[in-house]
C-alpha positions as CSV (number, residue, x, y, z in Angstrom):
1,X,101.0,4.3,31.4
2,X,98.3,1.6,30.1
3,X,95.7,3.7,31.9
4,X,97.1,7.4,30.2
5,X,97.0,5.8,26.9
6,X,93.3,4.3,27.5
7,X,92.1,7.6,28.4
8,X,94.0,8.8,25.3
9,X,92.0,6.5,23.5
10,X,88.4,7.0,24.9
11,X,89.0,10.7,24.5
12,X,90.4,10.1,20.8
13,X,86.3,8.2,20.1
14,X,84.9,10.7,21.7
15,X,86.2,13.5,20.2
16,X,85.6,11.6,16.7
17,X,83.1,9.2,16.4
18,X,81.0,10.0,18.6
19,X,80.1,12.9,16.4
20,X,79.9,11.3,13.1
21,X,77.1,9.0,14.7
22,X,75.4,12.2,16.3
23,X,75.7,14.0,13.5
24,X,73.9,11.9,11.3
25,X,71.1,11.3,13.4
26,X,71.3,15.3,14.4
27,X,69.7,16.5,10.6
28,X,66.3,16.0,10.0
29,X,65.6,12.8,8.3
30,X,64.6,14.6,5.2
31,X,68.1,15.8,4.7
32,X,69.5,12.7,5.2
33,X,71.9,11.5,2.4
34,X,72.1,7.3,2.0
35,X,75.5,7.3,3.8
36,X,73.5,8.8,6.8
37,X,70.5,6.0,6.1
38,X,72.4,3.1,6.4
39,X,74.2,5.1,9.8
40,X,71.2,5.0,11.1
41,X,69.9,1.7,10.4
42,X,73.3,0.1,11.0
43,X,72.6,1.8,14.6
44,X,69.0,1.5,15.1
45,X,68.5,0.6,18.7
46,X,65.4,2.8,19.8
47,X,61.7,3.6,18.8
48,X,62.6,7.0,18.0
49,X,65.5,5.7,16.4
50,X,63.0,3.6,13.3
51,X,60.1,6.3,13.5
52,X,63.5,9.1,12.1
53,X,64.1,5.9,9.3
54,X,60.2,5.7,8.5
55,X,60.5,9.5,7.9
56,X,63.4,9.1,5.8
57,X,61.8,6.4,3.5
58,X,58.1,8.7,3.3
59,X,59.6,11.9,2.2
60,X,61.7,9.9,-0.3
61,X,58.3,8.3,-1.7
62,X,56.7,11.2,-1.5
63,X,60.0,12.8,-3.6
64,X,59.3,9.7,-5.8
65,X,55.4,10.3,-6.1
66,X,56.3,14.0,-7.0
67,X,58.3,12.8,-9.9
68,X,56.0,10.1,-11.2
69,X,53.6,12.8,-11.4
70,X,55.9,15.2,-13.6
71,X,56.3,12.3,-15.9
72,X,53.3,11.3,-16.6
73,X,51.7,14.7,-17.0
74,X,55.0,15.2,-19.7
75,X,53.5,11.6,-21.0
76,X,50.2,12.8,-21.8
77,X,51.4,16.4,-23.2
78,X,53.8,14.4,-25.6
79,X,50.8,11.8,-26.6
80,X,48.6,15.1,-27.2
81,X,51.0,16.0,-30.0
82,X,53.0,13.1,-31.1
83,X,55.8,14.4,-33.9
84,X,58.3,12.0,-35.9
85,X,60.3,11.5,-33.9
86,X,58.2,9.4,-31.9
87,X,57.2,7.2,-34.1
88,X,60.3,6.3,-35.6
89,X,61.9,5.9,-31.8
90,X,58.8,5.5,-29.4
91,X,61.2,5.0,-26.3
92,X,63.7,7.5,-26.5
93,X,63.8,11.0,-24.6
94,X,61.2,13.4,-25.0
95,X,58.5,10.7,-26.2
96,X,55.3,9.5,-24.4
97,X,56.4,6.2,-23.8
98,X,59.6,7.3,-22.2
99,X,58.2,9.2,-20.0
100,X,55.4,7.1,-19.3
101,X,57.8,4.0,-18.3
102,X,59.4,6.6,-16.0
103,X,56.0,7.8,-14.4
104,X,56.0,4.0,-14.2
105,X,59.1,3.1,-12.2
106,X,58.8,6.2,-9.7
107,X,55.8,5.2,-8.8
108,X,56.8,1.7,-8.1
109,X,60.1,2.8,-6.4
110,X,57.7,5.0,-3.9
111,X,55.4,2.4,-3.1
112,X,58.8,0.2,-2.2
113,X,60.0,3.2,0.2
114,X,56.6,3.4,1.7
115,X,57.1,-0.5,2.7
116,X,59.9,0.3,4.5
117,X,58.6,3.1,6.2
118,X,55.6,1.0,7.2
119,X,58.2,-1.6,8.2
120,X,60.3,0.5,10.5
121,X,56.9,1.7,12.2
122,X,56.2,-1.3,12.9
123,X,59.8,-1.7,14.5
124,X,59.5,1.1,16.7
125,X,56.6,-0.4,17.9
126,X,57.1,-1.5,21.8
């Protein structure tokens, strides 16, 4: 009986979360979502394993870089033709400074995800 119900019970992981870990890892890194990010770190075990996290981390800064570049083009068109609104609230939306503190921050959050990615090549490292 104890061996039927153990069997039971490997078949039951298996069937279940076997895939779940599989299925992260399965998608390209790109695609991965954050619950699939901390999947894979939380089961890192192999070179190949860090090199797919590194991947994950540069396309996000590279996603980052993209949008610290939209900003701060949007920055310069707004300081090229600055209206009233801007200078009676110089941070809100749709002002030069807004956008320019958001150019700001992307570009900071992508050089943060490249650390990591250099990080995790370095852990795939034999």
């Amino acid at each position: 009986m104890r061996k039927v119900l153990l069997q039971a019970l490997s078949a039951l992981i298996l069937a279940f979360v076997v895939p779940l870990v599989a299925g992260a890892q399965a998608k390209s890194p790109q695609s991965w979502t954050t619950k699939d990010l901390k999947q894979a770190i939380a089961t890192a075990k192999t070179a190949a394993d860090h090199k797919n996290i590194a991947a994950y981390y540069t396309a996000d800064a590279e996603r980052l870089e993209a949008q610290a570049k939209d900003h701060a083009e949007l920055a310069e068109l707004y300081r090229k033709s600055p209206n009233l609104h801007e200078q009676k609230h110089p941070m809100s939306p749709n002002t030069a400074g807004h956008c320019q503190l958001l150019a700001d921050r992307y570009k900071e959050m992508a050089q943060n995800e490249r650390e990591l990615a250099k990080l995790h090549e370095e852990m795939a490292k034999p």
